[in-house]
BALOBA-1460 file (C-alpha; in Angstrom, 3 decimals):
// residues 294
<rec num="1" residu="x" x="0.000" y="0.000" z="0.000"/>
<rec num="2" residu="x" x="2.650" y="2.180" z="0.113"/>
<rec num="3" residu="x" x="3.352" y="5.609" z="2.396"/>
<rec num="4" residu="x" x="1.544" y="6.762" z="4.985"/>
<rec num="5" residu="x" x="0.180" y="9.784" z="2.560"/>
<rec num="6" residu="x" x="-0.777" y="6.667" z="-0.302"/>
<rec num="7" residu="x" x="-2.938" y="5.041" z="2.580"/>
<rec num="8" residu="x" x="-4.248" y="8.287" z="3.184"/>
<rec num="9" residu="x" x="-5.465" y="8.755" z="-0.320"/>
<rec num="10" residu="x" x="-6.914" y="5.544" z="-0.520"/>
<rec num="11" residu="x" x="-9.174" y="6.285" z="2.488"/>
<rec num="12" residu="x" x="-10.009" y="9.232" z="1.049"/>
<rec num="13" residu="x" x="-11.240" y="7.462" z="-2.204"/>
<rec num="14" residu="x" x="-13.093" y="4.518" z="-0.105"/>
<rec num="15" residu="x" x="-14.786" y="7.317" z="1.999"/>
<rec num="16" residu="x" x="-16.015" y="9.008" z="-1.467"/>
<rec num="17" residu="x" x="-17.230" y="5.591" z="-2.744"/>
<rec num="18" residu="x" x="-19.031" y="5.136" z="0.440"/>
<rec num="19" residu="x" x="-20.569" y="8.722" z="0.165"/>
<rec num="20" residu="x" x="-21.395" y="8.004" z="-3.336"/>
<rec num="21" residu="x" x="-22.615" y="4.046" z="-3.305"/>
<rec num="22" residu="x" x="-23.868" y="3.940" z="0.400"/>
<rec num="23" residu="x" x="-22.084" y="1.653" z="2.921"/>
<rec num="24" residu="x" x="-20.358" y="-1.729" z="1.264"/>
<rec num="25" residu="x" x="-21.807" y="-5.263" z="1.193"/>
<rec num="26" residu="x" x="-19.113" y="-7.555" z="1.128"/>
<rec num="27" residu="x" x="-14.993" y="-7.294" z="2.609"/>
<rec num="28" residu="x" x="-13.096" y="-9.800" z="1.093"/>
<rec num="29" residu="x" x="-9.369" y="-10.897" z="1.311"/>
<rec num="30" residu="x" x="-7.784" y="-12.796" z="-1.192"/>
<rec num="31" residu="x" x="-4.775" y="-14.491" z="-0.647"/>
<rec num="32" residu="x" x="-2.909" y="-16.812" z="-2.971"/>
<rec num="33" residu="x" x="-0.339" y="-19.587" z="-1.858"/>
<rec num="34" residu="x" x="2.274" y="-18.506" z="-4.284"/>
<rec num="35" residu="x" x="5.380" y="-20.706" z="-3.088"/>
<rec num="36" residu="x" x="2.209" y="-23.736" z="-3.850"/>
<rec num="37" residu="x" x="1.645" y="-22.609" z="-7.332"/>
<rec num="38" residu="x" x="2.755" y="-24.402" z="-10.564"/>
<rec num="39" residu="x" x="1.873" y="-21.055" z="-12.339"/>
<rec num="40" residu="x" x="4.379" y="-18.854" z="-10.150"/>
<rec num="41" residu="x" x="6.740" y="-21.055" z="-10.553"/>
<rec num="42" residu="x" x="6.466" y="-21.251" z="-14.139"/>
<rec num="43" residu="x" x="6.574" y="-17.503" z="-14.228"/>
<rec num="44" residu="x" x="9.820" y="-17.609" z="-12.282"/>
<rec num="45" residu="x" x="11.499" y="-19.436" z="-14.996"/>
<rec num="46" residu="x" x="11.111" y="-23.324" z="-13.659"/>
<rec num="47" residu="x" x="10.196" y="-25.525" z="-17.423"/>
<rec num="48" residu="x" x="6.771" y="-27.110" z="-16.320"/>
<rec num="49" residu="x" x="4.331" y="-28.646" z="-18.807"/>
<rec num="50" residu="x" x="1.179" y="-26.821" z="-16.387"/>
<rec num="51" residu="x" x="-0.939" y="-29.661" z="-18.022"/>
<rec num="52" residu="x" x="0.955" y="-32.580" z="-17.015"/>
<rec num="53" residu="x" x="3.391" y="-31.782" z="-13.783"/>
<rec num="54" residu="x" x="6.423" y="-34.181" z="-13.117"/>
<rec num="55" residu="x" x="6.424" y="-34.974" z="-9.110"/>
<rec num="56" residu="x" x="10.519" y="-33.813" z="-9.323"/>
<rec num="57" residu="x" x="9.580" y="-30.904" z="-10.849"/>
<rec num="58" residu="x" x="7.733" y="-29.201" z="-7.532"/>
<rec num="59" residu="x" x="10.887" y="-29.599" z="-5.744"/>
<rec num="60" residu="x" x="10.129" y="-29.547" z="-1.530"/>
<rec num="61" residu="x" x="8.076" y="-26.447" z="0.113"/>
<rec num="62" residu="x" x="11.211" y="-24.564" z="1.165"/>
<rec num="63" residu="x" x="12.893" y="-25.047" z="-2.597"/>
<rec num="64" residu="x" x="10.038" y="-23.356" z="-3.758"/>
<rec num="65" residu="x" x="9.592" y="-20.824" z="-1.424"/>
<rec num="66" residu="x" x="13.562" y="-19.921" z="-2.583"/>
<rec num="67" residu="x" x="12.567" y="-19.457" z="-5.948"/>
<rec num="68" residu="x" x="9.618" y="-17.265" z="-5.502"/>
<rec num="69" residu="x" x="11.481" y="-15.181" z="-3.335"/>
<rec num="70" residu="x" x="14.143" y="-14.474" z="-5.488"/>
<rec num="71" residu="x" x="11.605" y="-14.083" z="-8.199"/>
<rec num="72" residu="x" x="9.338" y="-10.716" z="-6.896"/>
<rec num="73" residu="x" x="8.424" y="-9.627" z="-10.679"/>
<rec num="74" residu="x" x="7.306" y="-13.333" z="-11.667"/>
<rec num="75" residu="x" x="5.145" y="-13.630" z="-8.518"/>
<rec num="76" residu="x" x="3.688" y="-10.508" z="-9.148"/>
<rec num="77" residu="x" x="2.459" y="-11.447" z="-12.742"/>
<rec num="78" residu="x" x="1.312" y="-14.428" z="-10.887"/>
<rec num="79" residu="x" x="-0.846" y="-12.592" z="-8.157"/>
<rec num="80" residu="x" x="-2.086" y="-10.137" z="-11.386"/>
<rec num="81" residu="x" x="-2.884" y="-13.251" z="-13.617"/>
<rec num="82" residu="x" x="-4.475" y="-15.230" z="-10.370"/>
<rec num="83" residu="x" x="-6.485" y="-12.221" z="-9.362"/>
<rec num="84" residu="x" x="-7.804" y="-10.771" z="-12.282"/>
<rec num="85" residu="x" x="-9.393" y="-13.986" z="-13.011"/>
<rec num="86" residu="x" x="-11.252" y="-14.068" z="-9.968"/>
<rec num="87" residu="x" x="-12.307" y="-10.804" z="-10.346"/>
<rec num="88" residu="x" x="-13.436" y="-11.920" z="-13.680"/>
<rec num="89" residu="x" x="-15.447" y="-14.539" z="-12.534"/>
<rec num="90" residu="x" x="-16.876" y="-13.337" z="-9.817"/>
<rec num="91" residu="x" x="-17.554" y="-9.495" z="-10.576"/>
<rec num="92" residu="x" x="-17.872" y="-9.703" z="-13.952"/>
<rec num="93" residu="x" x="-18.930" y="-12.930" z="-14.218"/>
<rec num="94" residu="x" x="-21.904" y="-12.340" z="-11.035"/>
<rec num="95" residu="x" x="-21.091" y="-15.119" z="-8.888"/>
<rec num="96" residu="x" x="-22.166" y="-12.831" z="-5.999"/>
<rec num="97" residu="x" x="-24.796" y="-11.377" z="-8.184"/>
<rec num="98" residu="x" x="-25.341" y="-8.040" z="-9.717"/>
<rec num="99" residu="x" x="-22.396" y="-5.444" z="-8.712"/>
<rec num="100" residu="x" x="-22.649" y="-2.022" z="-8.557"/>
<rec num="101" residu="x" x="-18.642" y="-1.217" z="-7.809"/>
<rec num="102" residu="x" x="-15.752" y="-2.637" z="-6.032"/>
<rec num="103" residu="x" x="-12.282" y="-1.316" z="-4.608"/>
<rec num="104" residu="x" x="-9.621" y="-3.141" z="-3.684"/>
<rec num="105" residu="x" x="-6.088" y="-2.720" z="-2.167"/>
<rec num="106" residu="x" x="-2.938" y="-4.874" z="-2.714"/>
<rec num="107" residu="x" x="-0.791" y="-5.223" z="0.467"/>
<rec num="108" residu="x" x="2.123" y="-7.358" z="1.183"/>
<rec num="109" residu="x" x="3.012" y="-10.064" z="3.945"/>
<rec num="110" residu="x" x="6.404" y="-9.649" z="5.637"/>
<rec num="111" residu="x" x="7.593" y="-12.380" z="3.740"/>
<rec num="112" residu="x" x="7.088" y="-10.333" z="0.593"/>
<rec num="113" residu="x" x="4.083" y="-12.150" z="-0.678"/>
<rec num="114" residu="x" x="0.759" y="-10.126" z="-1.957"/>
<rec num="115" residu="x" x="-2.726" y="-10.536" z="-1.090"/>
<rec num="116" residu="x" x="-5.787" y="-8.370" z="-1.744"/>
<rec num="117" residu="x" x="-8.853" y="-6.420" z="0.378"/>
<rec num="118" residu="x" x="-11.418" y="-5.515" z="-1.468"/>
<rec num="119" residu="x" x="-14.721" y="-3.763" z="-0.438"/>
<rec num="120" residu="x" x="-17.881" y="-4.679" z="-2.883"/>
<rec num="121" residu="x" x="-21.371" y="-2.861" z="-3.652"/>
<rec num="122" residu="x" x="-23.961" y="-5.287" z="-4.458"/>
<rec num="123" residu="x" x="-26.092" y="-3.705" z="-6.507"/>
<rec num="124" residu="x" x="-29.436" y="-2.694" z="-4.599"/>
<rec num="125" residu="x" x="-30.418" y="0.710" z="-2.831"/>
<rec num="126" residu="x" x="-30.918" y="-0.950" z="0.445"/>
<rec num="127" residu="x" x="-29.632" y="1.527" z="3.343"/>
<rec num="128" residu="x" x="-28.384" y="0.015" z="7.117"/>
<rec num="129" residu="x" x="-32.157" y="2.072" z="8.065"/>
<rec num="130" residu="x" x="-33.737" y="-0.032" z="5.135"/>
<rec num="131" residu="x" x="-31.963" y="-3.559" z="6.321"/>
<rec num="132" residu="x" x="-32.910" y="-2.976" z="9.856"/>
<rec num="133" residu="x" x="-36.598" y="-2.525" z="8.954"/>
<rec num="134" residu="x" x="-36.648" y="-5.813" z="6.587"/>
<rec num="135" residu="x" x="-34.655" y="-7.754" z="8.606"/>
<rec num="136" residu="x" x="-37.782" y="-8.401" z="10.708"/>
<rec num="137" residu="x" x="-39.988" y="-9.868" z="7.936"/>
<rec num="138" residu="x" x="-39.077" y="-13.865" z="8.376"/>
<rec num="139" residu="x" x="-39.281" y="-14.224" z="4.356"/>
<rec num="140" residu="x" x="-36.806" y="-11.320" z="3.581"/>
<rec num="141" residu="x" x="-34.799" y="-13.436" z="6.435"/>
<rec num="142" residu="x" x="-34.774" y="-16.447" z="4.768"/>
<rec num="143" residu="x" x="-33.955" y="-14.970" z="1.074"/>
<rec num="144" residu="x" x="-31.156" y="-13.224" z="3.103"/>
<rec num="145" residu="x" x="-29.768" y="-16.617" z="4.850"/>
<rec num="146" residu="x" x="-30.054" y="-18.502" z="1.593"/>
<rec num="147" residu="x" x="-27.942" y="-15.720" z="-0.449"/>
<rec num="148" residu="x" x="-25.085" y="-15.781" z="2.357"/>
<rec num="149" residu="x" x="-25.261" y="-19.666" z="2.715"/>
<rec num="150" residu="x" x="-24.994" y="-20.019" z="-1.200"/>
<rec num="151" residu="x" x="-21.682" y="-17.644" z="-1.677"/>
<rec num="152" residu="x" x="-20.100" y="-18.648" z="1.806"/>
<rec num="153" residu="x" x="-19.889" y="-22.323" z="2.821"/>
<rec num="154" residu="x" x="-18.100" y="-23.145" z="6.522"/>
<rec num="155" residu="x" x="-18.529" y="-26.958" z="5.478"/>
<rec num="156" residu="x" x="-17.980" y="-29.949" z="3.111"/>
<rec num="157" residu="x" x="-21.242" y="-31.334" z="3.685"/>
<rec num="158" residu="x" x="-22.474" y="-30.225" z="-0.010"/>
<rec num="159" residu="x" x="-18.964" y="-31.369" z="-1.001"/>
<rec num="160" residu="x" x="-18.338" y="-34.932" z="0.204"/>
<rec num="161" residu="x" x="-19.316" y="-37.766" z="-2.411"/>
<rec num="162" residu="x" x="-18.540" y="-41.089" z="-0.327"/>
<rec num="163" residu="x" x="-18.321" y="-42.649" z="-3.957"/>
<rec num="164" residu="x" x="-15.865" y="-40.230" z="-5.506"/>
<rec num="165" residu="x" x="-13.754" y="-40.810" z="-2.500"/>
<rec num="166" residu="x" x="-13.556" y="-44.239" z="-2.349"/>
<rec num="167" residu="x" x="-12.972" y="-44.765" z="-5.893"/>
<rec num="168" residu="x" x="-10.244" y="-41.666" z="-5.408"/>
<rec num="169" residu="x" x="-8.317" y="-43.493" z="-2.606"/>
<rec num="170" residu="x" x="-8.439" y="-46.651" z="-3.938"/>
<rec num="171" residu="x" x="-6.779" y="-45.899" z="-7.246"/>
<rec num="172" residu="x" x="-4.403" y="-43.878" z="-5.522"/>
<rec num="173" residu="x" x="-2.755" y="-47.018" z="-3.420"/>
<rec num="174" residu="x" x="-2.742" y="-49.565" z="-6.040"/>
<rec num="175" residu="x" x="-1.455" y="-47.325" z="-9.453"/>
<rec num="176" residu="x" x="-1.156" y="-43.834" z="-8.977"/>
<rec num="177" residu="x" x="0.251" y="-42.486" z="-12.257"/>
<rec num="178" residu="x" x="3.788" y="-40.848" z="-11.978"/>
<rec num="179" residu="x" x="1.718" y="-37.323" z="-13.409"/>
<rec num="180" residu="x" x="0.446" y="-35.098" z="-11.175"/>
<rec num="181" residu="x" x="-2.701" y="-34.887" z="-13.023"/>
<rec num="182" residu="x" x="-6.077" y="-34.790" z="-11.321"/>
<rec num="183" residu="x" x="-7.897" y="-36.534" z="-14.399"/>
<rec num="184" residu="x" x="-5.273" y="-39.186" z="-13.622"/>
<rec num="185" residu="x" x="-5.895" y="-39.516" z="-10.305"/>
<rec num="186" residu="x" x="-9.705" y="-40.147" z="-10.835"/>
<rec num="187" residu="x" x="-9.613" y="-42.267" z="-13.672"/>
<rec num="188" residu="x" x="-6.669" y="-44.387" z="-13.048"/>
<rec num="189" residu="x" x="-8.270" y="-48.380" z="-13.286"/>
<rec num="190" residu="x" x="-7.684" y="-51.316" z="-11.082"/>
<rec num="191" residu="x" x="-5.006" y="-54.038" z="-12.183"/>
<rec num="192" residu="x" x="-6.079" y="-56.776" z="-13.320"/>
<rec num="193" residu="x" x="-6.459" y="-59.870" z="-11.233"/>
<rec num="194" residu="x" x="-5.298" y="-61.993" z="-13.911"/>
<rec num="195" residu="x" x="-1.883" y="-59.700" z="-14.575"/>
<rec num="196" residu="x" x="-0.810" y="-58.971" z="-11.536"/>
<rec num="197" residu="x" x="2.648" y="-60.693" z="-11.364"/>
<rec num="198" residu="x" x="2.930" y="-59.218" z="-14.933"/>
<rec num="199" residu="x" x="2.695" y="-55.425" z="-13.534"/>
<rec num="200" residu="x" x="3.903" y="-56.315" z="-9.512"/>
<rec num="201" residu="x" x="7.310" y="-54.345" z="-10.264"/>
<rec num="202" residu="x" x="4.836" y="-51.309" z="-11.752"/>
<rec num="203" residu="x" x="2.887" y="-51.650" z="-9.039"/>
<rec num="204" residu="x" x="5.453" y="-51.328" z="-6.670"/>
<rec num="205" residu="x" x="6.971" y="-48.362" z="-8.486"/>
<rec num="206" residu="x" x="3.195" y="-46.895" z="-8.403"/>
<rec num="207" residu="x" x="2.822" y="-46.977" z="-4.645"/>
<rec num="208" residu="x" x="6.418" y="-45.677" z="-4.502"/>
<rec num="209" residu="x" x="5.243" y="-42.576" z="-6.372"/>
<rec num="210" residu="x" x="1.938" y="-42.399" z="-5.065"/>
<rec num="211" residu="x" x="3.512" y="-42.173" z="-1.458"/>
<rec num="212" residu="x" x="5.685" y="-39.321" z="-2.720"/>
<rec num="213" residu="x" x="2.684" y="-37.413" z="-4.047"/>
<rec num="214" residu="x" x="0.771" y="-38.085" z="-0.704"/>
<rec num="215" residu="x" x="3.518" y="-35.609" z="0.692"/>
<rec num="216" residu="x" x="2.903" y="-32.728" z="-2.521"/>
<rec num="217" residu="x" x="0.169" y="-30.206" z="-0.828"/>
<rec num="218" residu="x" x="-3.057" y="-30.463" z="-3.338"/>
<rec num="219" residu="x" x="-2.542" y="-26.760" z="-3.875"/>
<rec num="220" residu="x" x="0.424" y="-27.740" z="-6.142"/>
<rec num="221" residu="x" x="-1.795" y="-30.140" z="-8.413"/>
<rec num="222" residu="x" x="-3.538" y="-29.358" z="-11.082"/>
<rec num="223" residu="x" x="-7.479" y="-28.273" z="-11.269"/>
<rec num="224" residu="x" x="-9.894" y="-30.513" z="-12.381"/>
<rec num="225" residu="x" x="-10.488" y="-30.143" z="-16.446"/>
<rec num="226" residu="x" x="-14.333" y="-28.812" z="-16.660"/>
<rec num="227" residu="x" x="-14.209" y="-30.550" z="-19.817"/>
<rec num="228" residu="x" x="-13.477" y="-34.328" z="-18.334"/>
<rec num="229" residu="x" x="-15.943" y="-36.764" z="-17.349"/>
<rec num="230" residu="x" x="-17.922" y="-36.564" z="-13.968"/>
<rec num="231" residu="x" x="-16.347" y="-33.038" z="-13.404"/>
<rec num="232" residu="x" x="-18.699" y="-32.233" z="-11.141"/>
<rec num="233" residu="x" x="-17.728" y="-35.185" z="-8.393"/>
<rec num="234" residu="x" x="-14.341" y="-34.404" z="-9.469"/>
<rec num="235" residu="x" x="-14.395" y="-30.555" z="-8.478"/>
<rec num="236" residu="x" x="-16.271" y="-31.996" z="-5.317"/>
<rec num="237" residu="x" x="-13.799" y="-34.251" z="-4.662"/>
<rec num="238" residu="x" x="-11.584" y="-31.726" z="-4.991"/>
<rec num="239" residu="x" x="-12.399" y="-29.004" z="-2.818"/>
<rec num="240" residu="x" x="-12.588" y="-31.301" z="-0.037"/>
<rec num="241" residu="x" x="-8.715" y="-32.258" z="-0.411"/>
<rec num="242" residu="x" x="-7.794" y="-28.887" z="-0.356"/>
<rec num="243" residu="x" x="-9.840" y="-27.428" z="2.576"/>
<rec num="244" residu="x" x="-9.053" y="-30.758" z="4.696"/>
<rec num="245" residu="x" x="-5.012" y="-30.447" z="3.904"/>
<rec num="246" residu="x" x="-4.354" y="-26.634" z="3.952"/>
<rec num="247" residu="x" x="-7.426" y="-25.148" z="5.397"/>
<rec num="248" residu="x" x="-8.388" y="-26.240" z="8.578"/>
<rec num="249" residu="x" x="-7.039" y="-23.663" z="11.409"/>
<rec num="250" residu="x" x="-4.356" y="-24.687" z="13.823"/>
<rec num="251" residu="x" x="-3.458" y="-22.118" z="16.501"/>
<rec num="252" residu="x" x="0.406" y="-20.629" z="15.686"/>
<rec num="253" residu="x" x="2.251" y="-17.127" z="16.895"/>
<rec num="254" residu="x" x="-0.045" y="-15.100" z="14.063"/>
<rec num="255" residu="x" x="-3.318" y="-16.090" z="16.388"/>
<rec num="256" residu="x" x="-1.893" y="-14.158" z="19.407"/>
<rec num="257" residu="x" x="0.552" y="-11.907" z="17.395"/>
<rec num="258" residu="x" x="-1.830" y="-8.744" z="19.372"/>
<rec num="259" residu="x" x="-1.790" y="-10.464" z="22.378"/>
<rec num="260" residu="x" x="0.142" y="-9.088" z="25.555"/>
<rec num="261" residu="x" x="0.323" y="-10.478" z="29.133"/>
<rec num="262" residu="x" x="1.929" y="-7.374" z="30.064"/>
<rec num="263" residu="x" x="-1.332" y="-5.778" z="29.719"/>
<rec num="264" residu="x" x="-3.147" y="-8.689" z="31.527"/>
<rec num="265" residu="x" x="-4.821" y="-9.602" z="27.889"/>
<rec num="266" residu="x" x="-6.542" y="-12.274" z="27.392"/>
<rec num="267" residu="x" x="-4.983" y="-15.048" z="25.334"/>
<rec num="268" residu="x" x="-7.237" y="-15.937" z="22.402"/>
<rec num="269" residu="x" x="-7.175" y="-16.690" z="19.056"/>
<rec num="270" residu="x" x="-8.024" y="-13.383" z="16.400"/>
<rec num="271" residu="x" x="-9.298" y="-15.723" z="14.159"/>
<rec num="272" residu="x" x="-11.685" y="-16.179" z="16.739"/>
<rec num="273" residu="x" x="-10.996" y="-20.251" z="16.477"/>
<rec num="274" residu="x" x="-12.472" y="-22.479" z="17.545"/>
<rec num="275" residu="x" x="-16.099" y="-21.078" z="16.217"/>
<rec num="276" residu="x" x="-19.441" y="-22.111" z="18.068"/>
<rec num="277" residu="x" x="-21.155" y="-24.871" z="15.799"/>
<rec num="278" residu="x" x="-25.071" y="-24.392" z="15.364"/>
<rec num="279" residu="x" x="-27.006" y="-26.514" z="13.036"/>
<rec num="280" residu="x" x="-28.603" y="-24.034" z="11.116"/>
<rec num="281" residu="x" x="-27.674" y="-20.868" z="9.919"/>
<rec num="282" residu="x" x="-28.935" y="-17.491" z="12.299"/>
<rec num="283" residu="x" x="-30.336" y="-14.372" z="11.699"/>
<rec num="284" residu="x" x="-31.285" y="-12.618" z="15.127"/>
<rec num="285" residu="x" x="-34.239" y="-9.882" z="14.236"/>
<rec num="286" residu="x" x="-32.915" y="-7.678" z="17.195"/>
<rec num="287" residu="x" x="-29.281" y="-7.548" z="17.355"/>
<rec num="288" residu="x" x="-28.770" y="-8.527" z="13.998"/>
<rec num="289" residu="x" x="-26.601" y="-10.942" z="14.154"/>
<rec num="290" residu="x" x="-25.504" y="-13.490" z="11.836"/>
<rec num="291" residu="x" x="-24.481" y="-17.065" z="12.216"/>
<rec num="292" residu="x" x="-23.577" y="-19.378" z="9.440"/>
<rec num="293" residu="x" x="-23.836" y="-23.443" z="9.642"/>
<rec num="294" residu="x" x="-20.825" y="-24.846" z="10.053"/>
């Protein structure tokens, strides 16, 4: 973000957007795991095939984080190719339904890495006054909770396809392919009972690699190809890989990185983890507080 004075000036803006659009509907923070990405690395100079990933080729977590490091411009284009596309999709493209504006501001970690806020007008005329009246009508309630529950999801429930997974494990221990590919992964086939001492040193090579590619974080694989069979299970499938390997919270130094026992603080995680689990999502009339399913 800059100076002091640039900060400035971008308040200034959001306070003129604000005056001009009314209050903002959605904060968002986007964050992209570039020392995970084929696509950074590739932009840092590292000879992938993006369609068809060699295991050697992703090198360990620290070995990447090296490269992107000493690659700032590459993982810039990265952020800027990874980013726009989102935008894309979901602005342009309405995944969060019809927009009215949007402003955004790029910071960096202290590691160097960049990551995005961005404030975004949905496109209505509904003031806090307005919201506060219709919030007590059950129906407009309902519409409400069904709009946040179908563009924010706190669990895999809608995710998790007990087929899909079986099918997705079970190829994985007896032939994993030596490509990271995730159309590989799914479709790989059984061997045959009938060739089995034909293909045992293959197999055996298989579960080598497939225990190697256990250890590659599914951030590093490839997305699912909307064009391939059953993409739907496969996106699914998926999702649930990734939020079960890289996105379920456990408390470090950043939860308490505010905290001081000088002070007498408490100690407690700013992520506010762990979250109280209700059954159904919440809309209290009065207070007007909200509370997702999880």
């Amino acid at each position: 973000m800059g100076s002091a004075y640039s900060r400035t000036a971008l308040c200034t803006r959001i306070h003129a957007l604000i005056y001009n659009q009314g209050l903002p509907s959605i904060f968002l923070t986007l964050n992209p795991a570039d020392i995970h990405s084929p696509v950074a690395l590739y932009f840092a100079g590292v000879k992938l095939d993006l369609d068809k990933i060699q295991i050697e080729q992703l090198m360990t977590t620290y070995k990447r984080a090296e490269i992107i490091a000493s690659h700032p411009v590459a993982t810039a284009k990265f952020f800027h190719l990874l980013i726009s596309n989102i935008l894309d999709t979901m602005i342009v493209g309405g995944v969060l339904g019809p927009i009215k504006a949007y402003f955004g501001t790029v910071e960096n970690q202290g590691r160097g890495s960049l990551h995005l806020h961005i404030l975004i007008w949905l496109d209505h005329d509904m003031k806090p006054s307005d919201m506060k009246e219709k919030i007590q009508n059950a129906n407009f309630r309902e519409k409400l909770k069904a709009y946040l529950e179908d563009i924010i999801k706190e669990d895999l429930d809608e995710f998790k396809d007990k087929h899909v997974f079986e099918s997705f494990d079970e190829s994985r221990v007896q032939a994993t392919p030596p490509r990271l590919s995730r159309d590989n992964v799914y479709d790989t086939p059984l061997p045959n009972r009938h060739s089995e001492k034909a293909v045992h040193n293959e197999s055996i090579s298989a579960m080598n690699t497939s225990q190697n590619e256990s250890k590659v974080i599914p951030a590093c694989l490839p997305t699912p190809n909307p064009s391939s069979p059953n993409f739907a299970s496969r996106f699914r499938a998926d999702i649930v890989q990734l939020v079960e390997t890289s996105n379920i919270h456990k408390h470090s130094d950043t939860c308490y990185k505010y905290w001081n026992a000088n002070r007498g603080d408490k100690k407690s995680c700013r992520m506010r983890m762990p979250r109280k689990l209700v059954p159904s999502s919440i809309i209290d009339p009065d207070t007007f507080f909200f509370l997702l399913c999880s």
